[in-house]
N, C-alpha and C positions, 0 to 999 in steps of 0.2 A: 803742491805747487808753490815756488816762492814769491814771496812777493813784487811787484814792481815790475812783472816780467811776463813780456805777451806769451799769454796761453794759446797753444797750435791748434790750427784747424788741419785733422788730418782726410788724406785722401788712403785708403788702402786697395792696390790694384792684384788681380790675383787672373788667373784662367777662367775660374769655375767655383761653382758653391757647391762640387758633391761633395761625401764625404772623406775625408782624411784630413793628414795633419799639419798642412796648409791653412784649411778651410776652418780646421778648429782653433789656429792658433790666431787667422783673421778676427774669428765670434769673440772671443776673451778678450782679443784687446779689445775690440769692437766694445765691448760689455764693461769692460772696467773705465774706457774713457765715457762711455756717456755716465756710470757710475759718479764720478769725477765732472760733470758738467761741460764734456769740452767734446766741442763738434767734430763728429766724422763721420763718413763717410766710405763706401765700397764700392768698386768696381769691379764687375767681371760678366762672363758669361751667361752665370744664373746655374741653377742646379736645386734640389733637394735641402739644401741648409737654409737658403732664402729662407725661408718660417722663421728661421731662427735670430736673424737679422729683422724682420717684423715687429717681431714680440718684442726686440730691444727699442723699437722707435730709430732702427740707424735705417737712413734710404742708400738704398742702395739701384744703381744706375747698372742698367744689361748692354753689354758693348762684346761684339763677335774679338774677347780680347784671348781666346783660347788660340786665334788663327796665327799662322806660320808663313804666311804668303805679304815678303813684304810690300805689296801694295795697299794691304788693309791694313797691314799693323801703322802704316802711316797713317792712311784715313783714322785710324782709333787712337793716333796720338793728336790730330788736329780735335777729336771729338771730347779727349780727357782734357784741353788745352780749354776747349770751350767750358767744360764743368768747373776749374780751375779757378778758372775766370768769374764764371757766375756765383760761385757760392764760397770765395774766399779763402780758398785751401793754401797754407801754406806750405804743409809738408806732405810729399807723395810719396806713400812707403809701397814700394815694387816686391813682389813674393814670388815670381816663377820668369823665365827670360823672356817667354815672347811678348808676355804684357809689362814687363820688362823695358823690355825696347822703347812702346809706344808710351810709356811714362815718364821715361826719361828724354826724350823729347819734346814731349807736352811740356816737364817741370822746365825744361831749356830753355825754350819761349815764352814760358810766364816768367821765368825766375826766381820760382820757388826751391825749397827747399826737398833734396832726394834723397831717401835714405829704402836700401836693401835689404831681404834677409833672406841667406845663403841656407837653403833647406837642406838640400844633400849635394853629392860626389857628381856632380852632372859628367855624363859622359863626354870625351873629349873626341872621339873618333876617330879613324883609321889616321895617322900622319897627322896627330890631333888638329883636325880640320872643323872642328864644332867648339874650339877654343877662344876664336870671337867670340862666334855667338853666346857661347857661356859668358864671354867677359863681362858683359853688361852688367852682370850684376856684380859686382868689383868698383861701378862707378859711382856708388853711393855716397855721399860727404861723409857719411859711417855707413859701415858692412855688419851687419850682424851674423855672427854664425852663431846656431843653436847647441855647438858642442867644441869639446875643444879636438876632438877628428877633424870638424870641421874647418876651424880656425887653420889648424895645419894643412889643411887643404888647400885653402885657399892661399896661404906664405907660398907654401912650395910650388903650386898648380900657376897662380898669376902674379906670384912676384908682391901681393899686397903688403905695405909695411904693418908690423904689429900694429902700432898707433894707428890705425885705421879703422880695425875693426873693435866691435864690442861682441863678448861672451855673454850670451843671452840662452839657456839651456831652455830648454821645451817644458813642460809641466804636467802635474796631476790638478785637476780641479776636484779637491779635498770635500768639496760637496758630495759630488756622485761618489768618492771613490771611499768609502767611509763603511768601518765594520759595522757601527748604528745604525745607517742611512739602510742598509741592508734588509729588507724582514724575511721571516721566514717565507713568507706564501709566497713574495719574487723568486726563491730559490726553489719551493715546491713547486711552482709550475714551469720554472724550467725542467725539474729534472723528471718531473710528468708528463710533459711537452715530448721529451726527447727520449723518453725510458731509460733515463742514464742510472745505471742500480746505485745502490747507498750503500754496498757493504763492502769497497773495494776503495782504497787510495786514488785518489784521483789526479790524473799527467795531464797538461791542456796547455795547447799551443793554440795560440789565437792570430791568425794572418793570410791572407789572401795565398791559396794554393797557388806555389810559384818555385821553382827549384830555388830560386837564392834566400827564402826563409829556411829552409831546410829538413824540410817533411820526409825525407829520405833520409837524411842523417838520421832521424831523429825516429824512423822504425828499424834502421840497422841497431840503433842503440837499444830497442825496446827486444830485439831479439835476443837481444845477449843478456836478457835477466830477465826472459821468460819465468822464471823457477819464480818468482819474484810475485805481490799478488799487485796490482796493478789495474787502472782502467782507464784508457788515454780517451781524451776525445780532441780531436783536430778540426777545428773551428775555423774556416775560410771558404769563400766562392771561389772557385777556379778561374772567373770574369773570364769565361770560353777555351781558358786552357783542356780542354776535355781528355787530349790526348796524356797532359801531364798525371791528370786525375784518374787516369786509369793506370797508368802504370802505378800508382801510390796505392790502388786499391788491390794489383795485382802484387804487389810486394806484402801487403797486409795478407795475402790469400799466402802466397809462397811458404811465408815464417809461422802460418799457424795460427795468428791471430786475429782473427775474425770474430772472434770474441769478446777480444780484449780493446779495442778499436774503435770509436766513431766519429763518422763521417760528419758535419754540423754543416750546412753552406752558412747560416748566416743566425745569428745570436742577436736579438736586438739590444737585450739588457748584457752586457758585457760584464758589469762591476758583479751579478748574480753570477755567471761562470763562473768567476774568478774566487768568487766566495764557498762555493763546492768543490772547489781544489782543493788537492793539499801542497800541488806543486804547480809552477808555472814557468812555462819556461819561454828563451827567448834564444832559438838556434840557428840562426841566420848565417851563412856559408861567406858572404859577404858583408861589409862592414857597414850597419845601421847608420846615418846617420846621428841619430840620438837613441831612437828606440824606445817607446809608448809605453810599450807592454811590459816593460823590467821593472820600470819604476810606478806604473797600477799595480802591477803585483806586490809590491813592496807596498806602497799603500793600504794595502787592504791587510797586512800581515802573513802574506801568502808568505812559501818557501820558493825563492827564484833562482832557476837556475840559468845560465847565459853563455857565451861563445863569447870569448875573451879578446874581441874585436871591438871597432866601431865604438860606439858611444855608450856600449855597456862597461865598459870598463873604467868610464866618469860616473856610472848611476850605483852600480854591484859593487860594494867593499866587500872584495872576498873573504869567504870566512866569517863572517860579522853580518851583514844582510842578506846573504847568501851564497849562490857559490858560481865559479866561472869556471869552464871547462874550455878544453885546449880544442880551437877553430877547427872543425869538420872532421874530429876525431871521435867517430863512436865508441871507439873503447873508452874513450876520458869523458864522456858521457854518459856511459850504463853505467863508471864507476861513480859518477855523481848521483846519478840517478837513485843508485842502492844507495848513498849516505843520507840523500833525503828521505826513501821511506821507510829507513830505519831509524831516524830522529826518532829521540824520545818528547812526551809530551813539554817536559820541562824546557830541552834543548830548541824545540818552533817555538815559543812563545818568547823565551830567549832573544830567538833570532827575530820573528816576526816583529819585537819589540824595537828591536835597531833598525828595520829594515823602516815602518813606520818616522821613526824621527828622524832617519836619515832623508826623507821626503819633504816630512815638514821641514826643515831646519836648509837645504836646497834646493829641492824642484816643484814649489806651490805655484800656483797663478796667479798669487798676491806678487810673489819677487819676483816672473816673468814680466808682471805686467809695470811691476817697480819700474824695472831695469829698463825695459823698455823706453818708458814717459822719459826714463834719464837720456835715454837718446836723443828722443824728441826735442828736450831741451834743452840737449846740448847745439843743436842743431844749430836749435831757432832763434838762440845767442850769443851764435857763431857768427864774426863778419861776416 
């Protein structure tokens, strides 16, 4: 922080504390400003991460800001107008539209400082009739977007001038995501937890069962190198899609591998999967807004493979930290597929080498959290 120069007190307003990457990317700034000595603050619904906001000493205020019905989203913008007030917030950083709304309202009437960040593609709807409502977050004195998908999203979608927004990519916390951090007995009892065998290559795709990750791509592609030895596991809750999750398991039945296949609803230690891979992949049918998983895999020196869409194509230097295959083409799939487990041991370490300092050297939580504070105060030294 420079000198001479009022330090922000932030407000961060969100839907919900459960898990994803909203809520993560909340905790880190959350965790690096109080690191830094400089008050903030959360707003939202509440959820399962709350602990996590505890342990850091940040309070965080429970307001129904997940709701859609704008008569409460007002009611919760006189209520964030009240916290505003009392506890000296200068700057109110908005993370999803409907609490959105009621923050930028609040920051109206006190006259503080509002700054956005633009998490993904929000749908725009029939006759894009959900293009208001999306707009709100466009209204920030700075727009953050986490990718430069995104960035172009938002030029082309609401007209935003470049000068508006800041390029603020998503991160890996280098902590958890670390091949020492790792021990063995975390990855023996996963893989005794789950009876995933040890003497087979290992494919893992890690993401909420939902046709646009692409868990169907991605057993068409497994069938076409059956010959191949192989042992995927597919790692997501279907969060009540059931009907999707049987057709996934009925296509596993179809092609024969029933064998070679498992099912995981849910992995607590994540960085431990990822370290019993040999490959990771990231094959979303539609375009990531940043995408999590490409660049932990890279972190950790995995071999990642990805859909040459969305926000994998700023994290994956083809070739170099690994490889991208052509969007929802299973054939340009199996054939990556086979160059990754045919890597020689010298050719992954190689690569795993690049993929690692491609992470450090762009997408840490030290220069998420950098870039961000730059916003902050730029803001806050803005007439």
């Amino acid at each position: 922080m420079e000198k001479n120069k009022e330090k922000p007190v932030v407000l961060q307003v969100l839907p919900e504390m459960n898990q994803g990457g909203v809520e993560l990317g909340t905790i880190e700034i959350a965790s690096e400003l109080q690191k830094r000595g400089i008050t903030n603050y959360v707003a939202s619904q509440g959820g399962r991460m709350e602990p996590s906001l505890e342990r850091l000493k940040v309070r965080h205020f429970t307001l129904p800001l997940k709701t859609k019905n704008i008569f409460k989203m007002w009611i919760n913008s006189l209520r964030l107008a009240a916290i505003i007030k009392k506890y000296g917030i200068t700057i109110v950083h908005a993370r999803s539209r409907a609490p959105a709304w009621s923050a930028y309202w609040a920051a109206k009437r006190c006259g503080v400082h509002f700054v956005t960040t633009f998490h993904g593609t929000y749908g725009l709807g029939p006759k894009g009739i959900k293009k208001f409502y999306n707009k709100v977050m466009t209204f920030g004195e700075k727009v953050i977007a986490i990718s430069e998908h995104i960035k172009k999203h938002i030029m082309e979608n609401y007209g935003v001038p470049e000068e508006k927004i800041r390029l603020v990519h998503r991160c890996v916390n280098m902590e958890n995501f670390d091949v020492d951090h790792i021990s063995a007995e975390r990855m023996i009892k996963l893989i005794e937890d789950n009876e995933i065998p040890e003497d087979k290559p290992i494919i893992t795709l890690i993401g909420r069962l939902t046709n646009w990750k692409g868990q169907k791509l991605l057993l068409n592609a497994l069938n076409k190198i059956k010959d191949e030895e192989f042992f995927c596991l597919l790692i997501g809750d279907d969060q009540g899609r059931v009907k999707y999750s049987d057709e996934l398991k009925e296509m596993v039945k179809k092609f024969g591998i029933e064998d070679r296949v498992m099912f995981i609803r849910n992995v607590s230690d994540v960085p431990a999967a990822m370290m019993i891979s040999d490959v990771v992949l990231s094959t979303s049918i539609e375009p990531e807004a940043f995408g999590r998983i490409a660049i932990e895999g890279q972190a950790m020196g995995r071999i990642v493979v990805a859909s040459n869409i969305g926000g994998s194509r700023e994290t994956v230097i083809d070739g170099v930290t690994g490889r991208l295959f052509e969007n929802n083409n299973p054939d340009d799939l199996a054939e990556k597929l086979r160059w990754a487990l045919h890597l020689h041991t010298e050719e992954k370490q190689k690569i795993g080498a690049a993929a690692v300092k491609n992470v450090k050297e762009h997408f840490t939580k030290q220069i998420m959290c950098d870039k961000t504070l730059e916003v902050y105060n730029e803001v806050l030294n803005s007439k």
